[in-house]
N, C-alpha and C positions, 0 to 999 in steps of 0.2 A: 504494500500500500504506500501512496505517496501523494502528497499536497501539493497540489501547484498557488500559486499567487503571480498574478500578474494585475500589473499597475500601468497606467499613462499617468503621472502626474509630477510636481515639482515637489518632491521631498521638505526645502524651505518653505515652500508658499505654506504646505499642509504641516510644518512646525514638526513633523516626524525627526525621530531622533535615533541614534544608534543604538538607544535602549529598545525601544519599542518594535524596531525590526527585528533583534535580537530575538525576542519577546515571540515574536510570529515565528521564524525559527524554532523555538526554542517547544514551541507550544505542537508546531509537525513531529518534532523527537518524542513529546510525552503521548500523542497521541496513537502512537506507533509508526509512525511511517517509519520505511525501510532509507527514505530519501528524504530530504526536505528539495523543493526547488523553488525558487521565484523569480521571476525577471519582472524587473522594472525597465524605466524609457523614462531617463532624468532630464532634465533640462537644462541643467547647468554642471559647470566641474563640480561645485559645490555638493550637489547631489551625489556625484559619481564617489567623491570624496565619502559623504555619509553612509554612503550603499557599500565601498570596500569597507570600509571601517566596521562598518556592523559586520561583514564576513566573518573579517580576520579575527571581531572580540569571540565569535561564537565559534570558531574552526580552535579557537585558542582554547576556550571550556570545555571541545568538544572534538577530540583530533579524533577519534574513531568515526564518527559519524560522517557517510557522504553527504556534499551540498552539490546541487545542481544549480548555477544561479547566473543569469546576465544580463546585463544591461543593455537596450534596444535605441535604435537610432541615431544619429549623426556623434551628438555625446556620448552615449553610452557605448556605444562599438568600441571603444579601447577594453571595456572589461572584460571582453571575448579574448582580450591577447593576454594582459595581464592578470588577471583575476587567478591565477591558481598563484601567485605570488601573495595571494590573502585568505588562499582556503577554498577559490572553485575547484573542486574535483573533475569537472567537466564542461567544454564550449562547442558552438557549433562554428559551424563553415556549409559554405555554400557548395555542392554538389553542381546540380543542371540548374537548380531556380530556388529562389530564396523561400521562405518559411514566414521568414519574419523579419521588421528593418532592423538596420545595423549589420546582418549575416554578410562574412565576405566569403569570396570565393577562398576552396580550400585549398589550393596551391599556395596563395599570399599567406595564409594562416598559415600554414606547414613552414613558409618561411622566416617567417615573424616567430613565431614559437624555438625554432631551432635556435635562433638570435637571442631569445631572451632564457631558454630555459639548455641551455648546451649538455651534452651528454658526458 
């Protein structure tokens, strides 16, 4: 079993904070999911900021558990490259046709990823 959450909105405008995400997380682990997962679609760095942050507090209280989680559209597409540097477990990439915005094609991911996480 697994929770999804997904969001279109500005994390600042709606006053959401790195607790209260945490919180949503936090509340898919007691519920039993096998996964938590959320994507949001920030609006600002500032969001994308609040949104890692919240990963990395919960990957930090909780390094066994996988997160599925990423941020959508023009801002948030860097969390698809970076985000396992704060605890995503898992990102997408674009195959033949996107899914959802922000998705890049998975050849640039493949080479973006090799760059940031080397073997």
């Amino acid at each position: 079993m697994a929770f999804c959450i997904s969001e279109d909105f500005s994390l600042a405008e709606l006053g959401i904070s790195v607790l209260q995400f945490w919180v949503v997380l936090y509340y898919n682990k007691q519920a039993g999911a096998d996964v938590t997962k959320i994507v949001v679609i920030p609006h600002s760095e500032e969001d994308v900021l609040t949104f890692l942050g919240c990963i990395l507090a919960f990957r930090r209280a909780h390094p066994e558990y996988p997160i599925i989680a990423s941020g959508g559209g023009p801002v948030g597409a860097v969390t698809r490259l970076i985000g396992g540097l704060f605890g995503i477990d898992l990102t997408f990439a674009v195959g033949s046709k996107a899914s959802g915005p922000g998705q890049m094609p998975v050849d640039a991911v493949r080479q973006c990823l090799e760059v940031i996480y080397p073997k």
